[in-house]
N, C-alpha and C positions, 0 to 999 in steps of 0.2 A: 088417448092416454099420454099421460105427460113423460119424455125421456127423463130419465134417474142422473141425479147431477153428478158429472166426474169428477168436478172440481169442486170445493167445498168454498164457503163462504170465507171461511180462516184462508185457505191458499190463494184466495182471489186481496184478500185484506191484504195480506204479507207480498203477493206480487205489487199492490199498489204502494205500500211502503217504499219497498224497494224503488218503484219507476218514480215515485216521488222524490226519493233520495240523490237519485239520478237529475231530474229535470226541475225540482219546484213546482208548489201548488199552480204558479199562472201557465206554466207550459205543460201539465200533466195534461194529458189527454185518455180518454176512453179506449184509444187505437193502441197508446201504449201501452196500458195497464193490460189491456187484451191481448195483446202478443206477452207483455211478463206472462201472465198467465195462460198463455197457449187456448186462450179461447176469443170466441167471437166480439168487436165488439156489442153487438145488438144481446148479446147473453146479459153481460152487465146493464147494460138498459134494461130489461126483463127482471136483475136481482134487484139493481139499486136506482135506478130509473134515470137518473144523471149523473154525471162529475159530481156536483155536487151533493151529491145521495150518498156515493160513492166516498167522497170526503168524510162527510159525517158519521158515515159505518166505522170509517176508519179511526174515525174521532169519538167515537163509541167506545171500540175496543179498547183502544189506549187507555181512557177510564174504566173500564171494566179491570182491566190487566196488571193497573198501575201498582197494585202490590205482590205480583209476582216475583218480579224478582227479590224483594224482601224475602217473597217464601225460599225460595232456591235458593238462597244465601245462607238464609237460617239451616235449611236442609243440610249444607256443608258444615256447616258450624264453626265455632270459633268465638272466642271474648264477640262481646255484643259493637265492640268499635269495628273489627275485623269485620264483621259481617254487614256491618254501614257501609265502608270502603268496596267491598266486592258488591252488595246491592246498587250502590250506585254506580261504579266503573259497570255492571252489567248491562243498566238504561243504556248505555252508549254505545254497546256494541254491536248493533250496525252499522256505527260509521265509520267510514274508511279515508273520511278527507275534508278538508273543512270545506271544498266548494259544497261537497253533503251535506254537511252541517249547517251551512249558508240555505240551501234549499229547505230544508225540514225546519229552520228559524222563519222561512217565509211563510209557513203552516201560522207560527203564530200570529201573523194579519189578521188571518182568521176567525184565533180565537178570540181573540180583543173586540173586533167591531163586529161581529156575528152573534146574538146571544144565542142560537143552537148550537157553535163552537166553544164559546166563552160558559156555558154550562157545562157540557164533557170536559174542559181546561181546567175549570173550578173543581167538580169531582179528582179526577187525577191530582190536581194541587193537594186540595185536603187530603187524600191516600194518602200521598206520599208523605206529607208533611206527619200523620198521624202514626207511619212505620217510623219516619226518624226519630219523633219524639218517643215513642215505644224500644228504641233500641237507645236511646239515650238516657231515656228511666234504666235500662239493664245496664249501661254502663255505669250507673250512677251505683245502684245497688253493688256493683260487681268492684267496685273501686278504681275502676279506670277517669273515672271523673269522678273531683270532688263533691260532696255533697251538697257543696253550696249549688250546686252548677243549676239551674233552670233550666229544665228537658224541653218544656212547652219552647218558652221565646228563643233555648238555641238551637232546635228544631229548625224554627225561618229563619235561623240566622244561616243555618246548612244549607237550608234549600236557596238561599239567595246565593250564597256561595257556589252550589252548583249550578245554580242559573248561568251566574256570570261566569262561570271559569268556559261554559258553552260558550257562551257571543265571543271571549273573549279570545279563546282558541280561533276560532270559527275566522276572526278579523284578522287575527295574528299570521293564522298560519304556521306556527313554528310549533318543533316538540309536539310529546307524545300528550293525545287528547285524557287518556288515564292518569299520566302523572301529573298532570298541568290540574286535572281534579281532587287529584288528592292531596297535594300543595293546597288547593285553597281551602280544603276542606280542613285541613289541620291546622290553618292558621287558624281558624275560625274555634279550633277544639283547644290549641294547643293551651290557652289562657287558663282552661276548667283541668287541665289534666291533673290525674291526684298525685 
């Protein structure tokens, strides 16, 4: 009879977040992730069968997830740009430092030249691109953006903007990773405002 798992699959994903936040895809290891999560490593072998299983779970859920914090944002409320602002400063919030940042940028190797990566990447892109243009239709309706404004094209124009404001934090080093987001995110608004 098989023992009842005490760790669940979410606390073992969220530990390997973490250790990857910590060390980068090329130095994460199995031993690590197993001590984040206070288990063995052969348990993870048994869930996810490698590193790289392990990877991919992780890369799973991020596109499963990716419009959550959309939801939680909405959940709080506020004008539909407000709740763009806090949807996306909340992506961010487990980073603590740009060498983090630096680390979990090295994820995206992965997604690029892997197409088991670069499929979960492409999901999570279209979410999120699909919550921005959806809150950017409500700001258009709500008159925080003019009417002319194009939800769909400045939709990628956000999401390129929050791309970049990550590398560019991440190189920099300086100032706060929030406000450095939302700077660019408003140049990128400031042009449609009504």
């Amino acid at each position: 009879m098989a023992r009842p798992r005490t760790t669940s699959d979410e606390a073992v994903l969220a530990a390997a977040a973490r250790a990857l936040g910590r060390v980068g895809p090329v130095r994460l290891t199995l031993g690590a992730v197993a001590e984040e999560a206070g288990l063995a490593p052969a348990t993870l072998v048994q869930r996810f069968g490698s590193k790289r299983g392990l990877l991919l779970a992780l890369a799973g859920r991020g596109a499963r997830d990716a419009r959550l914090p959309f939801e939680r944002a909405r959940h709080e409320g506020g004008p539909p740009l407000v709740v763009l602002h806090a949807a996306l400063a909340s992506m961010t919030a487990g980073v603590r430092g740009a060498e983090e940042m630096a680390n979990n940028l090295g994820f995206l190797q992965l997604d690029v030249t892997d197409p088991e990566f670069r499929a979960h990447a492409a999901s999570h892109a279209r979410a999120v691109e699909e919550e921005v243009a959806a809150l950017l239709r409500e700001a258009v309706a709500a008159g925080e953006l003019g009417a002319g404004a194009d939800a769909a094209r400045l939709a990628r124009s956000v999401q390129v903007a929050y791309n970049g404001a990550l590398i560019l934090w991440a190189v920099r080093a300086e100032g706060d990773l929030v406000d450095a987001l939302r700077a660019d995110v408003e140049a990128v608004l400031a042009p449609h405002r009504a």
